[in-house]
SETI-700618 format. One record per residue (C-alpha): residue in three letters; x, y, z. Coordinates in steps of 0.2 Angstrom, whole numbers, plus 5000, padded with zeros to 4 digits. Layout:
<rs>
ALAXYZ
...
</rs>
This chain:
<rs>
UNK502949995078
UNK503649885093
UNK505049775090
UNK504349615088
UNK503149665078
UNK504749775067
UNK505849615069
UNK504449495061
UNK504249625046
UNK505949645042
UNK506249455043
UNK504849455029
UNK505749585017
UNK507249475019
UNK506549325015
UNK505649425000
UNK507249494996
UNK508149314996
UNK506849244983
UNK507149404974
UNK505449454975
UNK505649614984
UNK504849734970
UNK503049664977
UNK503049774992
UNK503649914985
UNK502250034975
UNK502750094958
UNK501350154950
UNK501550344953
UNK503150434956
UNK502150554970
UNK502850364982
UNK504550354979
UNK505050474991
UNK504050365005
UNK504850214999
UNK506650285001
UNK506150315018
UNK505350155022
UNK506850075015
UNK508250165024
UNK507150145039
UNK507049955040
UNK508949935033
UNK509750075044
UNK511450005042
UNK511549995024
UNK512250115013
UNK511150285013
UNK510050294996
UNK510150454985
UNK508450544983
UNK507350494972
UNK506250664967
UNK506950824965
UNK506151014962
UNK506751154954
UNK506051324952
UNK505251284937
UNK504451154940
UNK503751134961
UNK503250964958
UNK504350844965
UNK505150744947
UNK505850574948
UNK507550564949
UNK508550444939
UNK509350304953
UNK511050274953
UNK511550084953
UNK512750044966
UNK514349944960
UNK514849814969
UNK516449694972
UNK515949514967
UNK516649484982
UNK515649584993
UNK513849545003
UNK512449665008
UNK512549685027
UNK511149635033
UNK510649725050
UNK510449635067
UNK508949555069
UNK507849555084
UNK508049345085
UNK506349305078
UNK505649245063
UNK503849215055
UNK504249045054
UNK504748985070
UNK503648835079
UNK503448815098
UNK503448635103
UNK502148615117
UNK502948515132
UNK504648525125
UNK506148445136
UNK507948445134
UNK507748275133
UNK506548245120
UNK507648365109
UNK509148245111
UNK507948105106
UNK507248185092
UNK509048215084
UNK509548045086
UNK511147945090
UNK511647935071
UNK510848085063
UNK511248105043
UNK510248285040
UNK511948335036
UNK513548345029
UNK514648345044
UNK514048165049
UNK515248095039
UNK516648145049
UNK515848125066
UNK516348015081
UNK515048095093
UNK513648205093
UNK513948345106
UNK512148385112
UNK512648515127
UNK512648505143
UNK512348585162
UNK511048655172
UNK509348635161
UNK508748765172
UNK510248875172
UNK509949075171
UNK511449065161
UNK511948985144
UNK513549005132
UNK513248955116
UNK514948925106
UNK515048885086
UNK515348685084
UNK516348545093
UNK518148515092
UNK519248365092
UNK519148345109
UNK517148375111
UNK516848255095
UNK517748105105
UNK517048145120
UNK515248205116
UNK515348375128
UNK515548545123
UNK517048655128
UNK518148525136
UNK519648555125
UNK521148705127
UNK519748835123
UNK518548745138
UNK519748775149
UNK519948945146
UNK517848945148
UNK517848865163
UNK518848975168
UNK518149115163
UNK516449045171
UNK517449035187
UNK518149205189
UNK516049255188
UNK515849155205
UNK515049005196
UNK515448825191
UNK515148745176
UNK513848655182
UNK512848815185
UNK512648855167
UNK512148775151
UNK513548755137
UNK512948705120
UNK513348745103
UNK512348815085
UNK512948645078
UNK513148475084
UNK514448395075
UNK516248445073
UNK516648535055
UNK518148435048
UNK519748535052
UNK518648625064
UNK517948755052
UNK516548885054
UNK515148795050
UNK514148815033
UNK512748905028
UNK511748735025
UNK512348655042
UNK511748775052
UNK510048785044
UNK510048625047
UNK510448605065
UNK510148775073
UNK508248755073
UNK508948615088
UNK509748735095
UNK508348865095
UNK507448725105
UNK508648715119
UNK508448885121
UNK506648895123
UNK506548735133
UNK507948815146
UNK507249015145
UNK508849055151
UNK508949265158
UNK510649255150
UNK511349205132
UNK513049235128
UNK513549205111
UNK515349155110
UNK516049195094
UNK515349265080
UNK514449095071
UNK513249105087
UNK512949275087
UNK512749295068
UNK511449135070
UNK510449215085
UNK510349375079
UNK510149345060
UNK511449455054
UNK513249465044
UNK514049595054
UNK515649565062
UNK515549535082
UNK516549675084
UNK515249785078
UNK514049745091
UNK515249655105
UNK514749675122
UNK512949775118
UNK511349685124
UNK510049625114
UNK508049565118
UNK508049375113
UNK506649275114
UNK506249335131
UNK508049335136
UNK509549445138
UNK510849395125
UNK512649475121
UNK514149435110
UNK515949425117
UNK517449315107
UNK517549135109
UNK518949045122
UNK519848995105
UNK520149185098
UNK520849225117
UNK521949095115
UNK522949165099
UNK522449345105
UNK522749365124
UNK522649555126
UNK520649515119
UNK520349425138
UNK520249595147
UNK518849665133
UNK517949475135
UNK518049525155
UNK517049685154
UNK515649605145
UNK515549455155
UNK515549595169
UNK513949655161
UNK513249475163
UNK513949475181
UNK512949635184
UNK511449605178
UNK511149415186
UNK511749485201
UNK513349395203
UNK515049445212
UNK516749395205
UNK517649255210
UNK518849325227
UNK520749275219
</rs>
């Protein structure tokens, strides 16, 4: 099975499993299938717990016997990981003739399709090259981005421009946007509701710029783009097929800023970006 086509079938069981319908796909009429089905299951879920067997055979008996299965306990606490995603899903739309432009149109100057309106003074669309081969995608405005309406221009932008510098580009070059386009109050991570809400406008930038590069600062972008729950450092600095485009996952400006020995691991994965657009690092 090729990627895509795995990608769109495990984005199915998901959303099966979410409406707690996933017994469907699953055969239970005869117990010579639940061997198959173990295997199915740790194949499209290979980063979940492994699954006792099923069947057993003794001697006595050569036909393989269902096994009792043991139920898993739990912290209330705790969430199934779910495994990185290929960044598709069945129900994504292509707008024919799409433009950066029509997107910002579309969401409107006083947008109310969520909560975080209420607090906003701007909404921060993105901004940069709308052609550029490379785009950082960050969580959510700041204080700073929601008075001024542009991404990354507070302490963190700094430290991204920066950083956008020492790769022998300029801002300019590349496109900055973020999964949300409103600032969280108190600068949170964005909700599960918000981002359901805005990210399919974020999705549309994407496809309107076809960018070689994506680079998910942070985990909220990652976790959005690649449909998972893992932690960034799981999957930090590994490349993944999105959309037609290269995308990988380094720490956001902000973490660097409270943890500075992180800036040397954040260089080497930008150095993978640098690498494979073909660009030389800024001459100190």
């Amino acid at each position: 099975m090729d990627t895509s086509l795995r990608g769109r079938v495990e984005a199915w069981l998901r959303y099966g499993e979410d409406l707690r319908l996933g017994p469907y796909y699953r055969s239970r009429a005869s117990s010579r299938n639940l061997s198959s089905n173990a295997e199915e299951e740790i194949a499209i879920f290979p980063d979940s717990e492994k699954i006792s067997p099923t069947v057993a055979t003794t001697p006595e008996s050569p036909v393989p016997v269902p096994m009792p299965r043991v139920p898993q306990i739990k912290s209330p606490q705790s969430s199934p990981v779910v495994p990185i995603g290929v960044g598709t899903s069945l129900f994504d739309e292509r707008i024919e003739g799409d433009t950066l432009d029509r997107i910002r149109t579309d969401i409107g100057p006083n947008c109310t399709r969520c909560k975080l309106h209420t607090g906003r003074t701007k909404i921060v669309f993105g901004v940069g090259n709308p052609k550029a081969d490379l785009v950082f995608v960050g969580e959510g405005p700041g204080r700073d981005e929601d008075m001024q309406g542009e991404p990354f221009v507070g302490r963190a932008g700094k430290l991204l421009t920066q950083m956008i510098e020492a790769m022998g580009l300029k801002r300019e070059d590349v496109y900055i946007c973020n999964v949300v386009k409103c600032r969280p109050p108190e600068n949170r991570l964005p909700e599960k509701d918000e981002i359901a809400t805005c990210s399919p406008f974020l999705m549309r930038q994407l496809a309107v710029i076809a960018p070689k590069v994506i680079c998910c600062l942070g985990s909220c972008s990652a976790q959005t783009l690649l449909q998972t729950n893992q932690g960034i450092s799981r999957f930090r600095g590994e490349w993944f097929d999105f959309r037609g485009s290269k995308l990988i996952a380094t720490y956001h400006p902000a973490y660097l800023l409270r943890n500075p020995a992180a800036k040397s691991e954040v260089w080497k994965d930008l150095q993978k970006v640098m690498a494979l657009l073909g660009l030389s690092p800024k001459r100190r």
